[in-house]
C-alpha positions in Angstrom: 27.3 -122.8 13.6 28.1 -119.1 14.3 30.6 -117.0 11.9 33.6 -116.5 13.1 33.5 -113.2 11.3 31.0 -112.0 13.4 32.0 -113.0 16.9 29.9 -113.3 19.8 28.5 -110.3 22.0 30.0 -111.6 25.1 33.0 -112.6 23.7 33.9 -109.1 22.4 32.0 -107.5 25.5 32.9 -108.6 28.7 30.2 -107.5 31.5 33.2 -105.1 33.1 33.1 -103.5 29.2 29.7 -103.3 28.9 28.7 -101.7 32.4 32.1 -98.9 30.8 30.0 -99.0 27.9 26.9 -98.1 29.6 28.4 -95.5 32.0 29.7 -93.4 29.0 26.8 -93.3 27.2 24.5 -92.6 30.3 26.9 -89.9 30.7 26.7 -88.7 26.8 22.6 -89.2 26.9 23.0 -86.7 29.7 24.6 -83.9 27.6 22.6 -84.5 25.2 19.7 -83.8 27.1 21.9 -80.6 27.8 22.4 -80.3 23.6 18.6 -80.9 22.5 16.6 -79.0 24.8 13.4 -79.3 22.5 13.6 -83.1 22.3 10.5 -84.5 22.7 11.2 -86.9 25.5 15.0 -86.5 26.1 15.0 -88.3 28.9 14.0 -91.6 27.1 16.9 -91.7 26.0 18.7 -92.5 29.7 17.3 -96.1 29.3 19.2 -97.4 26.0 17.6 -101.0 25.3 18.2 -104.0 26.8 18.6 -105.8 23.1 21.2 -103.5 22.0 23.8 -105.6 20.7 27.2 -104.2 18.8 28.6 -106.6 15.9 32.2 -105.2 15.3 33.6 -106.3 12.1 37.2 -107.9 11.7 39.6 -105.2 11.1 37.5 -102.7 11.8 38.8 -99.3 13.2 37.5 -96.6 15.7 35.9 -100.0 18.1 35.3 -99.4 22.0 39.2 -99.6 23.7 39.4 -102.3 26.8 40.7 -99.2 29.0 38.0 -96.9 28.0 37.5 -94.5 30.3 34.1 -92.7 31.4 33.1 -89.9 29.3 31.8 -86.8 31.1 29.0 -84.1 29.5 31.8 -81.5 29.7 34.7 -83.9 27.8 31.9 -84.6 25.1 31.2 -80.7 24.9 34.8 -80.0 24.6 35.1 -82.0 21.6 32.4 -80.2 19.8 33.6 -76.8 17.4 32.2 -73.8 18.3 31.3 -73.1 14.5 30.2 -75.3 12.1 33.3 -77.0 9.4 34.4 -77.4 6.5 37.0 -78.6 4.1 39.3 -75.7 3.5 38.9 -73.7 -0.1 41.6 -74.5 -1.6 40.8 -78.5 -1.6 39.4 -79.2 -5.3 37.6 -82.1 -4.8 37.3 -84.5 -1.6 34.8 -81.7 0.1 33.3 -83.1 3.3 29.4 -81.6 3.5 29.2 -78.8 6.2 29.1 -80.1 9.8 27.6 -78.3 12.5 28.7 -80.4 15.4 27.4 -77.8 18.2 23.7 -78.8 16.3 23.8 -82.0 15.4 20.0 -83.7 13.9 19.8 -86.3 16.4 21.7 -89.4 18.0 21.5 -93.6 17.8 23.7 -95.2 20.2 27.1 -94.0 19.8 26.6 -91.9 16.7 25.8 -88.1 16.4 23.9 -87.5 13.4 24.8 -84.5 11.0 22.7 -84.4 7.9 20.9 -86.3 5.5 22.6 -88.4 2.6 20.6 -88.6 -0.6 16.9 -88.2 -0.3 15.7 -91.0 -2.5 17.1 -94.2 -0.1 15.1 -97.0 0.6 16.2 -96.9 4.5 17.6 -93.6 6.1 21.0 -92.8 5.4 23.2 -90.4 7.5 26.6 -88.7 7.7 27.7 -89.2 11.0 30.5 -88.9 13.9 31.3 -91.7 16.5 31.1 -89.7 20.2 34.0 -91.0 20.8 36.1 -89.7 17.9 37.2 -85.8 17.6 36.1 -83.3 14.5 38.4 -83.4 11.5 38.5 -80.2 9.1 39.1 -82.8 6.4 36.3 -85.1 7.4 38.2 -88.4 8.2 36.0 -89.0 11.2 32.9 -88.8 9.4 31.1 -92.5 8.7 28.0 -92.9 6.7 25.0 -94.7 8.7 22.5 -96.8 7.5 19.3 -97.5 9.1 17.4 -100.6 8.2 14.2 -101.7 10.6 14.4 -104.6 12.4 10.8 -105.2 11.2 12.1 -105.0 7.9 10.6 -108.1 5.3 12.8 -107.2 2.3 16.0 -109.2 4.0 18.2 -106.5 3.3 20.1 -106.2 6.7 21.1 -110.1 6.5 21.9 -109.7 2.7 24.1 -106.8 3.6 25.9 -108.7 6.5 26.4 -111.5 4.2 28.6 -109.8 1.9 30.3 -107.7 4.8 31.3 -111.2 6.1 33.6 -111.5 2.6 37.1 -110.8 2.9 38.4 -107.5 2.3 38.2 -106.2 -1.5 39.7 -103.1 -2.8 36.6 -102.6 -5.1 33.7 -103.4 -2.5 32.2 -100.5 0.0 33.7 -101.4 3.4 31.5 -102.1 6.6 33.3 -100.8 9.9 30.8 -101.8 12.7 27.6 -103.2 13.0 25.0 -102.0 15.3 21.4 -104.2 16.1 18.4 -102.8 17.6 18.7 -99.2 18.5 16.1 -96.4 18.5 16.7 -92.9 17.2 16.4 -89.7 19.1 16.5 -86.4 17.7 16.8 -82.6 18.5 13.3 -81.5 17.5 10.2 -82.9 16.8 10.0 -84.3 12.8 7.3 -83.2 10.6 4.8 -86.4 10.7 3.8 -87.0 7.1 1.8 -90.7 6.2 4.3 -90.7 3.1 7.0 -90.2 5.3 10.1 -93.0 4.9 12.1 -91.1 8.1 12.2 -92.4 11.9 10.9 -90.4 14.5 11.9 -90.3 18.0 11.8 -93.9 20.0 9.8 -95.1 17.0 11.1 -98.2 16.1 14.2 -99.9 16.2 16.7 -100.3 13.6 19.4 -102.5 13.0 22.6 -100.3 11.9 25.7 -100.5 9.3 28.6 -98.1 10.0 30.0 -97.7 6.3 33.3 -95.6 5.8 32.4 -92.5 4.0 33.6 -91.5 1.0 34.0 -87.6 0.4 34.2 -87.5 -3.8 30.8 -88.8 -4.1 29.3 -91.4 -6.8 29.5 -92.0 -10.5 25.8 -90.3 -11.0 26.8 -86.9 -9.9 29.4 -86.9 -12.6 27.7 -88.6 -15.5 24.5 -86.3 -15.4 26.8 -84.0 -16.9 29.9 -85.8 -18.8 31.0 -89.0 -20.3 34.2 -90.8 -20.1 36.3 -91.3 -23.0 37.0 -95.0 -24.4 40.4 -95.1 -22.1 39.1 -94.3 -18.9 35.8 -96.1 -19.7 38.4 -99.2 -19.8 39.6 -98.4 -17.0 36.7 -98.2 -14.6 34.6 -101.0 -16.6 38.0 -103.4 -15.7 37.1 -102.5 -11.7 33.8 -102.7 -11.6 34.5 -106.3 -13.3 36.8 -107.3 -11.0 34.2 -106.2 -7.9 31.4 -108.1 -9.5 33.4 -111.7 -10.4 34.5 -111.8 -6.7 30.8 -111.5 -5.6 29.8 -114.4 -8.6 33.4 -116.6 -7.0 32.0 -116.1 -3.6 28.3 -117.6 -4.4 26.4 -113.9 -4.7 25.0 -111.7 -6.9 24.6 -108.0 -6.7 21.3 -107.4 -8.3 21.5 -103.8 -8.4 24.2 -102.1 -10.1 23.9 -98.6 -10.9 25.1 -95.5 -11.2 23.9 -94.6 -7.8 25.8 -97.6 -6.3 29.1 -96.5 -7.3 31.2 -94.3 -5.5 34.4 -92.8 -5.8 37.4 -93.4 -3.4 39.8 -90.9 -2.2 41.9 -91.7 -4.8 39.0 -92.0 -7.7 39.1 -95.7 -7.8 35.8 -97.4 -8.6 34.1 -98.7 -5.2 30.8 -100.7 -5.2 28.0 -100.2 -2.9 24.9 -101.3 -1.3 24.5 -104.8 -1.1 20.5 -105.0 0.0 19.5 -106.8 -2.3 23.0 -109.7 -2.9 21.6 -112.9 -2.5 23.0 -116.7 -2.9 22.2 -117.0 -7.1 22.3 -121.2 -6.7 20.7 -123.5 -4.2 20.9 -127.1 -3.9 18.7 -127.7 -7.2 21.1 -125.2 -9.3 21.4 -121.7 -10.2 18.2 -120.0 -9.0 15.1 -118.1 -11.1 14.2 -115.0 -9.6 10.7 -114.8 -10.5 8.3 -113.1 -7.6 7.7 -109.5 -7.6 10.4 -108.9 -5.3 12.9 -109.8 -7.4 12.0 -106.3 -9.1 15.1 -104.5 -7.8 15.6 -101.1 -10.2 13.5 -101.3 -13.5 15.8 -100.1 -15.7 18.2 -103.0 -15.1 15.9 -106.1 -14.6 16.1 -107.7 -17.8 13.6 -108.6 -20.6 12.8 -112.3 -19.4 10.9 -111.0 -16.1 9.0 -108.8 -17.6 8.0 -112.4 -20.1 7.5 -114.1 -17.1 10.3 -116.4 -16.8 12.2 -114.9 -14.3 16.1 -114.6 -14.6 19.1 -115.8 -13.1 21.1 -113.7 -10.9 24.3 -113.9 -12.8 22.9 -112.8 -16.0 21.0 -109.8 -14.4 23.9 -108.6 -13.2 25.8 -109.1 -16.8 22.9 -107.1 -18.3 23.2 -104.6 -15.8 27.1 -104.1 -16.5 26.1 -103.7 -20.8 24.0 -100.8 -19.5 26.7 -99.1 -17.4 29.0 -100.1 -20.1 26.8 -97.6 -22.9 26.1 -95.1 -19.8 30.4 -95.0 -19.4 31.0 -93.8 -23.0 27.7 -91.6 -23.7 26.8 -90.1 -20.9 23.3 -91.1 -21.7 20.2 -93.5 -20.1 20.0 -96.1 -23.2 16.7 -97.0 -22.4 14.4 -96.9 -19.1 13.1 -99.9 -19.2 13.0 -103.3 -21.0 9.9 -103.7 -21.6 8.2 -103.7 -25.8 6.6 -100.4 -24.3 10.1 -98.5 -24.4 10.6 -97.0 -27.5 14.1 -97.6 -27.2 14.7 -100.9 -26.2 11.8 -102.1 -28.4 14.7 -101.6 -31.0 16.8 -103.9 -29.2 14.4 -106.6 -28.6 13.4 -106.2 -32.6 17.3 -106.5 -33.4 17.3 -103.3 -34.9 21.2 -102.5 -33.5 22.3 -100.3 -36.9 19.2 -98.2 -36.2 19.8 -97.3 -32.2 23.7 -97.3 -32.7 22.3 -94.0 -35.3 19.7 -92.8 -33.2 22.6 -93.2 -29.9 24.8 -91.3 -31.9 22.6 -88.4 -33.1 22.0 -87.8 -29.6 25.2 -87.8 -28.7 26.4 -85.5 -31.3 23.3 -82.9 -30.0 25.0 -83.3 -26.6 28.9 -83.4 -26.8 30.8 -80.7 -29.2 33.0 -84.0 -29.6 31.3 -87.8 -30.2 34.0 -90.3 -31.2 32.1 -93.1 -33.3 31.8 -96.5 -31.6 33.8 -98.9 -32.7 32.7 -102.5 -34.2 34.7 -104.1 -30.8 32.5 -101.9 -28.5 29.0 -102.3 -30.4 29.9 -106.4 -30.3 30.4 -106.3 -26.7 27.3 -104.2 -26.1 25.0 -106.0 -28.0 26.2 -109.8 -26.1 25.6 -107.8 -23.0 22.4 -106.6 -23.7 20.3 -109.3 -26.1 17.3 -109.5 -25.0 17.8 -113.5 -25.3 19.3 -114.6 -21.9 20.6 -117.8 -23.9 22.4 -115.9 -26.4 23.8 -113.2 -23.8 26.9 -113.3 -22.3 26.9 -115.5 -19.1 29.9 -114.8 -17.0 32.4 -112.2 -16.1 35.6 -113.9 -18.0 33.9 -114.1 -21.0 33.4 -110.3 -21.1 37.2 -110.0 -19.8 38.3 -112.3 -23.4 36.2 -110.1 -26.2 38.4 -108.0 -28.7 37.0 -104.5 -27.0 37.9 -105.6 -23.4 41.4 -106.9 -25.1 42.7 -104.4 -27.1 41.4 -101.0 -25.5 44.7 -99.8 -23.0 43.3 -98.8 -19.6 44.0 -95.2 -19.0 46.8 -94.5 -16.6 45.4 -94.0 -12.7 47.0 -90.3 -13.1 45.1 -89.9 -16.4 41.9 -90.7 -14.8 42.8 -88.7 -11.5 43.1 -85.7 -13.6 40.0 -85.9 -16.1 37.9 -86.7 -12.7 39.5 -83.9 -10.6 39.0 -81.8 -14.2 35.0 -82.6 -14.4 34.5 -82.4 -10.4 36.0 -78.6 -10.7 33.6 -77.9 -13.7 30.7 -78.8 -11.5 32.0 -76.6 -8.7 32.1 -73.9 -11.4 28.8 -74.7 -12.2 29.7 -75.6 -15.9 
């Protein structure tokens, strides 16, 4: 039976739509044959594939209109700046990357490409523009583009869709449109390396996720550098609990929760990300083992029982996941990179040696920060349930970390606290401090 999240392509896309659809981009290929005049074979890119299908998402803003009109080479040249932008000096924080929209890197479908995001994604990841949508100075028609092969064998387009099909929550990264089997084309020829992860012109085609960008960046890029205090640790540990137990109600665990997946929203609220690797964690014999070499997502979060062989469950991965972000919150410091014997420091752990690391965590901290509050006996608890190497000893669900003393009796700090420490550390970065 098909979703009724993700409705049909002729149902949204009429033939009289789709030959509008096709007219306006013949007309945009056109300019940007105009646009990227050392294109390998810009003219390819007149003949967009015959399988291209558009998924919009429910709710979803910034779609194709019924009464679209053709777009002309000079309308979409008009829209473009004359010089590249920028968010203006004076804004502290939410600083859109420098877009040159008169030399954009390349296009795919409807999307302009601007630069790079990250450099150390599994698929290719781009900010973008729709052609369709005027530049902003403060980046509000910026999306961020992610570009998984249709060949791909790790799933992770499907496992994405699945949790895009969820209904909206606050806390979960928010898919605008999705895009199936399109082809890249860029401006100039890329370097051609065998290591290489990035498409090339006409190379392949890629099924596409049209995410809504978010300017103040993720929790990595602040906690390379600081650590939260036990108030707004609270405070963000509560969201990222609350975006995790809806996935676990709705049948899915995350898998991957890190650092990396956590972004900021405009207004610094706590949004997880990148759902490539959410899966179904019960079948019809029960709650699922994870034991082939897939199921290796980030090493430093795949807990001790794979590495022994017996797989894990995909609701305790995720628990063990959230003790290490827990520790990372308050010190500002990787615990441990793996959890294996072989790492010195969670060796401790598996030994039960906790008074020993809570001293050696502690000296470090004090070598790092002018200012380390002790832990308390609440916090270490909590941390040491979250993290025990015993999946049958460690805390199994969501609610059960919501009811211990820590959770309990440490008050949240206020949202304008935490605006104002985040703004505070964002500026010190910008001041390179």
């Amino acid at each position: 039976m098909e979703s009724t999240l993700f409705p049909t392509h002729d149902y949204l896309y009429p033939s009289t739509l789709i030959q509008q659809q096709q007219t306006a981009l013949y007309s945009f290929m056109q300019s940007m044959a105009m646009l990227f005049p050392n294109s390998l074979t810009p003219m390819k890119m007149l003949s967009p594939s015959p399988y291209n299908t558009i998924t919009p998402l429910p709710f979803s803003q910034g779609l194709f209109d019924l009464d679209r009109k053709e777009i002309t080479s000079t309308q979409i040249q008009s829209n473009l700046m004359t010089k590249p932008l920028s968010v203006p000096e004076n804004s502290l924080v939410a600083r859109s990357p420098s877009v040159d929209y008169l030399r954009p890197l390349g296009v795919i479908d409807k999307y302009l490409l601007f630069s790079e995001l990250g450099k150390d994604h599994l698929y290719p990841v781009y900010i973008a523009s729709s052609i369709f949508d005027s530049p902003s100075s403060d980046g509000s028609n910026l999306v961020v583009l992610k570009a998984i092969p249709v060949a791909d064998f790790r799933n992770s387009f499907q496992n994405e869709s699945n949790v895009f099909q969820l209904k909206y929550h606050k806390n979960l990264l928010n898919c605008i449109e999705i895009i199936k089997n399109v082809r890249f084309y860029f401006s100039t020829a890329p370097k051609i390396s065998t290591t290489s992860k990035k498409p090339t012109t006409g190379d392949e085609f890629y099924n596409l996720l049209i995410l809504k960008y978010h300017a103040n960046g993720d929790f990595l890029e602040i906690l390379r550098k600081h650590r939260f205090n036990e108030r707004i640790t609270r405070y963000y540990f509560g969201q990222l609990l609350d975006a995790v137990e809806y996935m676990h109600l709705q049948g899915y665990c995350h898998r991957d929760i890190k650092l990396e997946n956590i972004l900021f929203d405009q207004n610094f609220d706590l949004i997880l990300s990148d759902f490539g690797h959410s899966v179904k964690y019960c079948d019809k014999k029960g709650e699922k083992i994870f034991k082939e070499s897939s199921s290796m997502t980030t090493p430093g979060i795949c807990p001790p029982e794979f590495h022994q062989g017996k797989g894990y469950k995909g609701t305790q991965m995720d628990i063990f996941a959230l003790g290490k972000l827990l520790l990372i919150f308050m010190t500002g410091l990787n615990p441990f990179k793996s959890t294996k014997e072989s790492d010195q420091n969670y060796s401790m752990i598996i030994k039960g040696q906790w008074p020993a690391y809570w001293k050696l965590t502690s000296g470090w901290m004090k070598k790092r920060w002018i200012k380390a509050d002790n832990f308390t006996s609440e916090f270490k608890a909590l941390v040491e349930m979250m993290l025990n190497p015993d999946p049958k000893k460690r805390i199994s669900t969501v609610q059960l970390v919501r009811e211990s003393p820590w959770f309990k009796n440490v008050k949240p700090a206020s949202t304008e606290e935490v605006q104002m420490e985040i703004i505070r550390m964002k500026t010190q970065q910008l001041d390179g401090k």
